[in-house]
KEDO-897887 format. One line per 8 residues: their letters; for each residue x, y, z of N, C-alpha, C, O. Coordinates in steps of 0.001 Angstrom, whole numbers. Layout:
KEDO-897887
A> X:Y:Z:X:Y:Z:X:Y:Z:X:Y:Z | ...;
This chain:
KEDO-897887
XXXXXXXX> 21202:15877:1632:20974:15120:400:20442:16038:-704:20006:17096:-251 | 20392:15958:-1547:19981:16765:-2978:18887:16030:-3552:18663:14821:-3498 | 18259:16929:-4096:16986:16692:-4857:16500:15451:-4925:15720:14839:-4195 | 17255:15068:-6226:16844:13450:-6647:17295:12124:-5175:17207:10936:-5482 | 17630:12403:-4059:17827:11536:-3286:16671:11722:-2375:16573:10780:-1588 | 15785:12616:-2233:14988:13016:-1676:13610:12566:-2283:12816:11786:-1759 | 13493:13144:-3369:12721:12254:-4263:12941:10729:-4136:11842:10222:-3916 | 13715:9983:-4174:13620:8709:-4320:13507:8058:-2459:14081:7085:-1970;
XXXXXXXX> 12898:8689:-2038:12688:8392:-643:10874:8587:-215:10054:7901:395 | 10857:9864:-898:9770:10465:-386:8430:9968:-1882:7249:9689:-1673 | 9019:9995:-3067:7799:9556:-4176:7476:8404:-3896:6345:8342:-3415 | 7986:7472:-3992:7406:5997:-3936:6186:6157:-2696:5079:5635:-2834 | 6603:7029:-1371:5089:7108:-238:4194:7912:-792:3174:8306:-227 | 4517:8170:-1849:2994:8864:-2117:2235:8086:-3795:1347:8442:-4570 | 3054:7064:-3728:1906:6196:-4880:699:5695:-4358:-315:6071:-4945 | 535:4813:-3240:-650:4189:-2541:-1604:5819:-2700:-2619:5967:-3381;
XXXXXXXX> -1109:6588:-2097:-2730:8228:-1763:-2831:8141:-3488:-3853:7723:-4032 | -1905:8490:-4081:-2113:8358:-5917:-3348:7345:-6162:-4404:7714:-6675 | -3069:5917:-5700:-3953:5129:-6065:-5228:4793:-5473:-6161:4156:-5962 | -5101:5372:-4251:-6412:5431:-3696:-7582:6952:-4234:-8802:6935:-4074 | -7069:7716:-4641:-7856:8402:-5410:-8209:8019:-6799:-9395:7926:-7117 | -7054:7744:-7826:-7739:6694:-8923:-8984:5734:-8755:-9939:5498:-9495 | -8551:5181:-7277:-9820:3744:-6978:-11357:4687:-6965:-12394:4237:-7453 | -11280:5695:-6483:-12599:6963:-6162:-13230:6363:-7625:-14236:5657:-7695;
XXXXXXXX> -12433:6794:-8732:-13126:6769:-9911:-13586:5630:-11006:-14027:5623:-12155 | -13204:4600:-9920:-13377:3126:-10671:-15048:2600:-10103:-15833:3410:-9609 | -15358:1199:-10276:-16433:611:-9892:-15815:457:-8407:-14686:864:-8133 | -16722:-211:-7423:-16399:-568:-6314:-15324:-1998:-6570:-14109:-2023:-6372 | -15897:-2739:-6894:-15088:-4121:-7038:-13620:-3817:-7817:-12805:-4690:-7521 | -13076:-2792:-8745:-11925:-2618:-9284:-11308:-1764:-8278:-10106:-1811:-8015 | -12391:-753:-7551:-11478:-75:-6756:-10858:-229:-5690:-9954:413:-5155 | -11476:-1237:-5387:-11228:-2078:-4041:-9921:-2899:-4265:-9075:-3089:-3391;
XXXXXXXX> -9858:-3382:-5601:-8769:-4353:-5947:-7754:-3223:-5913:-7125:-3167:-4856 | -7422:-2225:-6914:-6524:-1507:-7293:-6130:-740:-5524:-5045:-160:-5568 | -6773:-670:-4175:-6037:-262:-3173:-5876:-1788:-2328:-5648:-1934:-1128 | -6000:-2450:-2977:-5340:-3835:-2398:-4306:-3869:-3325:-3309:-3545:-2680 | -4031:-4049:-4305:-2869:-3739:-5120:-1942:-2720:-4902:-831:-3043:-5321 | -1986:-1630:-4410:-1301:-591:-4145:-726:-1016:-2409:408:-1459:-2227 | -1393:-864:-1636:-1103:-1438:-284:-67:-2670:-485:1051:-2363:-73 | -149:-4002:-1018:837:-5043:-1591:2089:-4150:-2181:3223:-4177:-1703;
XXXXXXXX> 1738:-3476:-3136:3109:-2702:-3471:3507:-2136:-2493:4504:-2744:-2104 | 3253:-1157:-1750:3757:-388:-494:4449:-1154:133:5669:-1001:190 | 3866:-2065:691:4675:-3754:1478:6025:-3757:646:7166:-3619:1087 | 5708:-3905:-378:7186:-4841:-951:8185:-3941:-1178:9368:-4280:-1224 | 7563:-2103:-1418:8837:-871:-1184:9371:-958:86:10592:-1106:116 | 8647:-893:1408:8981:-1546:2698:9975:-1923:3008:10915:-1434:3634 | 9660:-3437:2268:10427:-4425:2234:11827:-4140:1928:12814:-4000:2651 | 11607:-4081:362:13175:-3143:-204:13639:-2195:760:14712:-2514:1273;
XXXXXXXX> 13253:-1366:1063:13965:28:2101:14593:-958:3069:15820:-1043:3127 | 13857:-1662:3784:13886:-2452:5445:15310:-3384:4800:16219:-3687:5572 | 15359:-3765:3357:16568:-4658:3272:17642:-3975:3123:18630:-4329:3767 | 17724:-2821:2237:18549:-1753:2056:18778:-945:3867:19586:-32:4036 | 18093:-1392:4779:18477:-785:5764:18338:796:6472:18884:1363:7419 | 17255:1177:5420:16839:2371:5225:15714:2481:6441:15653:3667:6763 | 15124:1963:6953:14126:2018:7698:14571:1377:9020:15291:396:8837 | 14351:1651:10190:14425:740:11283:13502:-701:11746:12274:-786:11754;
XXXXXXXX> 14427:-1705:12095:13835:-3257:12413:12641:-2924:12830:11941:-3320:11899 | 11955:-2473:13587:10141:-2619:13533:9464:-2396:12959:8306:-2812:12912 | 10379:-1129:11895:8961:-658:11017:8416:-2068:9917:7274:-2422:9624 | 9374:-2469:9620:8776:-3794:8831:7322:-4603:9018:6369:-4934:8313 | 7827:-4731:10660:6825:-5947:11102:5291:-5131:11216:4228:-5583:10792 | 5499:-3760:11933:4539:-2835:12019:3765:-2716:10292:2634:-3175:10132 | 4429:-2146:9263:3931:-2477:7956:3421:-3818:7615:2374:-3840:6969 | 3957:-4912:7925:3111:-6115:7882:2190:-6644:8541:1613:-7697:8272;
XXXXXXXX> 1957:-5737:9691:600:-5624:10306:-671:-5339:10028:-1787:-5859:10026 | 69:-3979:9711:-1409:-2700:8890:-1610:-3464:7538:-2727:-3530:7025 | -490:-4047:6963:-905:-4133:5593:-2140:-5282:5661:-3239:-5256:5106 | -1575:-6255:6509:-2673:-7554:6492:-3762:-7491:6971:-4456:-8492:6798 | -4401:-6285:7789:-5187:-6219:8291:-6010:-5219:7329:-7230:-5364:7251 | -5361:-4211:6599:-6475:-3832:5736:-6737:-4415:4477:-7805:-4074:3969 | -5808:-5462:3643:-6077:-6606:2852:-7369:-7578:3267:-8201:-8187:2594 | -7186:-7461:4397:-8381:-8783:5357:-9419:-7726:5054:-10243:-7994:4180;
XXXXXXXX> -9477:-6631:5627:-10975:-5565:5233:-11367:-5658:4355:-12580:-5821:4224 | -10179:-5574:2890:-11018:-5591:1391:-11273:-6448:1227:-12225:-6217:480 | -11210:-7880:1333:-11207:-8937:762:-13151:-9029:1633:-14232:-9222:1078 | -12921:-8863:2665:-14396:-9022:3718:-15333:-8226:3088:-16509:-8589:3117 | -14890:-6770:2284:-15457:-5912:1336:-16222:-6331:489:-17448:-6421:539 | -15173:-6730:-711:-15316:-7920:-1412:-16408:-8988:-1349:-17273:-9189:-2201 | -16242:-9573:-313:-17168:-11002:-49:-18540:-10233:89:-19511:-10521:-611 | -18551:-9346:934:-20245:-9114:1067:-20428:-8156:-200:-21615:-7905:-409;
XXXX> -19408:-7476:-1224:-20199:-7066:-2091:-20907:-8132:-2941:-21961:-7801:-3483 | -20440:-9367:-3111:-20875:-10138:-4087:-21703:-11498:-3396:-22092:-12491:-4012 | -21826:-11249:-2102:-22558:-12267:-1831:-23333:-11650:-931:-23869:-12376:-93 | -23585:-10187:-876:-24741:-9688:57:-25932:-9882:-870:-27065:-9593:-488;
């Protein structure tokens, strides 16, 4: 494959690490949102690849695993930041 097909495989996995270092430099409560926001996006590139057929049938369900389970962390984050 050539350049730009490579790129369009491999950039989109490296937005979430992009945005989890942005979150470093936010408050806790925005930063927390913005890698719950990024993780949701990751899901739905996933998604796209897994429909396009680009990925193999488990990785989907496996991504909708991890994803919900570290959504459930921030959100638990979340709750005790504002109600500890």
């Amino acid at each position: 494959p050539d350049m730009m097909q490579r790129w369009e495989v491999v950039g989109p996995a490296m937005v979430p690490s992009l945005m989890a270092w942005a979150a470093l430099l936010l408050r806790v409560e925005y930063g927390l949102f913005l890698l719950a926001l990024g993780l949701w996006a990751q899901y739905l590139m996933d998604s796209h690849s897994h429909k396009a057929q680009i990925t193999p049938d488990w990785f989907l369900t496996l991504r909708a695993i991890l994803t919900l389970g570290a959504l459930f962390s921030i959100a638990l984050g979340l709750i005790g930041l504002f109600y500890a």
